[in-house]
C-alpha positions as CSV (number, residue, x, y, z in Angstrom):
1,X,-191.5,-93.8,-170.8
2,X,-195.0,-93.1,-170.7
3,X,-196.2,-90.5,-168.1
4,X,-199.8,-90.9,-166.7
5,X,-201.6,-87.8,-165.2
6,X,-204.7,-88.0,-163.0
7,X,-207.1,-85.4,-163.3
8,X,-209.5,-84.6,-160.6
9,X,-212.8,-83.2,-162.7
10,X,-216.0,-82.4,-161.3
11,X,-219.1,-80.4,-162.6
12,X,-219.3,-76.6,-161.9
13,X,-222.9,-75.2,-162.4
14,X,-222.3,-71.7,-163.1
15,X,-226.1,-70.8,-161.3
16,X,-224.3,-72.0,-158.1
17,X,-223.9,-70.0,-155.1
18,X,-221.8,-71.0,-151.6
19,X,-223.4,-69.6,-148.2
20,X,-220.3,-67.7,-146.4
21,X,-220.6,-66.9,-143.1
22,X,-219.4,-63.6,-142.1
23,X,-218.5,-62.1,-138.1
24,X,-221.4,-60.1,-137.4
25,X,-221.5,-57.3,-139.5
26,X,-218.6,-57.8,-141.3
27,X,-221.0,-58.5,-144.6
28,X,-220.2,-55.7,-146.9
29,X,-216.6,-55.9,-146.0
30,X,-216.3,-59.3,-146.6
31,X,-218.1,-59.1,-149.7
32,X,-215.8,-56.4,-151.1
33,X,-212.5,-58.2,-150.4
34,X,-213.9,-61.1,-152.5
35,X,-215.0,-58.6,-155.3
36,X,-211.6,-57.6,-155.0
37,X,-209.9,-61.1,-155.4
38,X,-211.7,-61.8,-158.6
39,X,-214.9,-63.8,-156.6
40,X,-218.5,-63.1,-157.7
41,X,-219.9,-62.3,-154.5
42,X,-223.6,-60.6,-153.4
43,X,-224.4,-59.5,-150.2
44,X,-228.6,-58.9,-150.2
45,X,-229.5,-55.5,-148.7
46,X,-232.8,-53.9,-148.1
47,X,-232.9,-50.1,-147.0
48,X,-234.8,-49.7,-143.6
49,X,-235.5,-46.4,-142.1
50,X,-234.4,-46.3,-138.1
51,X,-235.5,-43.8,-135.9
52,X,-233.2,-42.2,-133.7
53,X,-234.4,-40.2,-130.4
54,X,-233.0,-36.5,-132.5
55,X,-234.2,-38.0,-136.4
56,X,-234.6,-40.7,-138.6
57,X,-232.4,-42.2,-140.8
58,X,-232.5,-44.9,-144.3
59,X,-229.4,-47.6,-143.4
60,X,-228.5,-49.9,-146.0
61,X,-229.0,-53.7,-144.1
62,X,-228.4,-57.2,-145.0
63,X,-230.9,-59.9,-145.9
64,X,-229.6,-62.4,-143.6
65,X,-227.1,-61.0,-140.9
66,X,-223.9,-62.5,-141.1
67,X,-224.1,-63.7,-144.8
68,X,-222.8,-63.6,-148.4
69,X,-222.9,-65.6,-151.0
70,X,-220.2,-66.6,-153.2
71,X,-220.4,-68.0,-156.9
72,X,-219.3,-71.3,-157.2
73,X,-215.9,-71.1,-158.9
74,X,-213.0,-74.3,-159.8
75,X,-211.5,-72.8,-156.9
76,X,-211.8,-75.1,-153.5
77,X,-214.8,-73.3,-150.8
78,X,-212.1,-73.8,-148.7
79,X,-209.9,-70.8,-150.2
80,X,-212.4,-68.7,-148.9
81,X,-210.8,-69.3,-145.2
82,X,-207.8,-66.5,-145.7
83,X,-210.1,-64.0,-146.4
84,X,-210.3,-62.3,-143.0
85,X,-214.0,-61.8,-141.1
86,X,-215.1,-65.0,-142.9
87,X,-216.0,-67.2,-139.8
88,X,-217.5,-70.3,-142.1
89,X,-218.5,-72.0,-145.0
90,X,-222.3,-73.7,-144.3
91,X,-222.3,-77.3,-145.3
92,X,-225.6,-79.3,-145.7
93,X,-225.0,-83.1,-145.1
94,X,-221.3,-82.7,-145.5
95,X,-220.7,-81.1,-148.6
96,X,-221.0,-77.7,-149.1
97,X,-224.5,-76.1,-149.4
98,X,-226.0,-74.6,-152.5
99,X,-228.3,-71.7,-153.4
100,X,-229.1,-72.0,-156.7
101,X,-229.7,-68.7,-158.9
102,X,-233.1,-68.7,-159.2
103,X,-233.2,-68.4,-155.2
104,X,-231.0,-65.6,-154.7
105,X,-232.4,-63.7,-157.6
106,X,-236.2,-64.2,-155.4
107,X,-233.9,-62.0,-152.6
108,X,-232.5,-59.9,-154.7
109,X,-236.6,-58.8,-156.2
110,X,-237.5,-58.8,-152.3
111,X,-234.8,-57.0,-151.4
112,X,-235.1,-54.1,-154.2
113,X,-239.3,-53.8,-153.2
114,X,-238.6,-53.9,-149.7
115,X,-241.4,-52.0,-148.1
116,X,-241.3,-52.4,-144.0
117,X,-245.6,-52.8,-143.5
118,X,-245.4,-55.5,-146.8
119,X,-242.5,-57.8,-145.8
120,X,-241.3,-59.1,-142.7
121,X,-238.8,-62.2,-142.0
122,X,-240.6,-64.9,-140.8
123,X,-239.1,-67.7,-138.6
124,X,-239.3,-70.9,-140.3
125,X,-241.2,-73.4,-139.3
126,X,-241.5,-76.8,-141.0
127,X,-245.1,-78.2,-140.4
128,X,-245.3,-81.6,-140.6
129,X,-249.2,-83.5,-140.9
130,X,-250.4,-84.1,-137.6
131,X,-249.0,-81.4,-135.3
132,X,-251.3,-79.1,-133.9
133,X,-251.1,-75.0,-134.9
134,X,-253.3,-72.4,-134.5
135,X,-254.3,-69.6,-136.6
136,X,-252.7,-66.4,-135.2
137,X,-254.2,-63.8,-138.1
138,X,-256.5,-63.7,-140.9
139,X,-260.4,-64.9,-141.2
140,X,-259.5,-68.1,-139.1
141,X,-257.7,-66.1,-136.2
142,X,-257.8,-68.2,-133.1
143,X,-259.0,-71.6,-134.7
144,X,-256.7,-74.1,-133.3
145,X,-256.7,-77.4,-135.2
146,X,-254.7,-80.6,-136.5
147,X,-252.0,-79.6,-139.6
148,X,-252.7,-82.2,-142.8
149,X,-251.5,-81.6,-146.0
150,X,-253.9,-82.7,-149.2
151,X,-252.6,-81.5,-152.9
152,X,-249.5,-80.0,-152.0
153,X,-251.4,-77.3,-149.7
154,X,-251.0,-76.8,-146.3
155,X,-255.2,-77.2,-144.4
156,X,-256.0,-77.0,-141.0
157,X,-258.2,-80.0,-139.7
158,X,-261.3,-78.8,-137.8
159,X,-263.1,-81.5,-136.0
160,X,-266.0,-82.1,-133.4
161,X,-265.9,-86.0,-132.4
162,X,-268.9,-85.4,-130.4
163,X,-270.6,-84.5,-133.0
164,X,-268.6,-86.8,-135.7
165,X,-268.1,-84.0,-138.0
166,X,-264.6,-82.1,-139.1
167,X,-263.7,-79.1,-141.8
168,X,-260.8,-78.7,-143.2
169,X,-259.1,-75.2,-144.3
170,X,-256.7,-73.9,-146.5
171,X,-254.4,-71.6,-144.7
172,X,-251.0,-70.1,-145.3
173,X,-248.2,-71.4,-143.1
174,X,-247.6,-67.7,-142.5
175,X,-250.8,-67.2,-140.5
176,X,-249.6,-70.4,-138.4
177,X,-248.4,-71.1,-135.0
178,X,-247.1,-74.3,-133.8
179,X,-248.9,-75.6,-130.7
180,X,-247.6,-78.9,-130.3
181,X,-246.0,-81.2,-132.5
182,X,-247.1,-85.1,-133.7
183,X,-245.7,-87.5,-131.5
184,X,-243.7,-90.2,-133.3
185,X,-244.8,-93.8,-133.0
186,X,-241.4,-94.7,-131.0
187,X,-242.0,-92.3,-128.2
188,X,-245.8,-93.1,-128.1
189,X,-245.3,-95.9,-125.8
190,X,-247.9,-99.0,-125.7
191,X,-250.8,-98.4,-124.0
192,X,-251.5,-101.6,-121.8
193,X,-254.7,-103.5,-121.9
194,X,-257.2,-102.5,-118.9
């Protein structure tokens, strides 16, 4: 007789990390559990100081509210599911989504120089060429102007039409605020002939 075994064998990168989402402020519980179960897990905190109407106080807080991250192991993501508190596991075109090291290691640095008038958590917004922000700090402050990209950087278009003559400025996305964005060609429309 000759017995045949299938194996199932995939690649684990050991600099992988899952995204776990936690109930709300469930994070350093959830984190702990795993700990407990043999699972690498981080939970990114910074130290704030909150004032209270009768004192102030340092409180330890996470990163990113209602997450941990979980080394990627042989064991299936879905495992993670009878640990209580977890609420999902965030998937990114249907697989499960990665952090790579690198990544969490550039929160773990912010996190350990967190200093409350240096850092603040932005919302992200993904510029595209052709929508139109406007410059809400910095030298430019109230320039409003067409978003290209040239090089890899992000420049704000200046033009006059009148005039014929445009600028363009390098500018951090930070100092940015989305006016309006591009119109794609399909909801354009045709513009009929007079």
């Amino acid at each position: 007789f000759l017995y045949l075994h299938s194996f199932n064998f995939r690649i684990l990168r050991m600099d992988n990390w899952w995204v776990v989402k936690t109930k709300s402020r469930a994070e350093k519980k959830v984190t702990k559990l795993l700990k407990d179960s043999g699972y690498e897990s981080i939970c990114p905190t910074y130290t704030s100081i909150r004032q209270w109407s009768d004192r102030k106080k340092k409180v330890e807080l996470p990163l990113i509210p209602c997450t941990v991250f979980v080394k990627e192991t042989l064991t299936p993501p879905n495992d993670l599911y009878r640990f209580p508190h977890i609420t999902s596991i965030m998937k990114e075109h249907g697989k499960v989504a990665i952090v790579r090291d690198a990544e969490l290691q550039n929160f773990m640095i912010l996190c350990s120089q967190w200093e409350e008038d240096l850092i603040t958590q932005e919302d992200y917004v993904n510029y595209h060429p052709g929508d139109i922000v406007q410059v809400i700090s910095g030298k430019f402050e109230g320039m409003e102007g067409e978003m290209i990209q040239s090089q890899g950087k992000h420049k704000v278009y200046i033009s006059i039409k009148s005039l014929q003559m445009a600028f363009s400025v390098v500018i951090p996305k930070s100092q940015l605020k989305l006016l309006s964005e591009k119109k794609k060609e399909s909801e354009k429309g045709l513009k009929k002939p007079l």
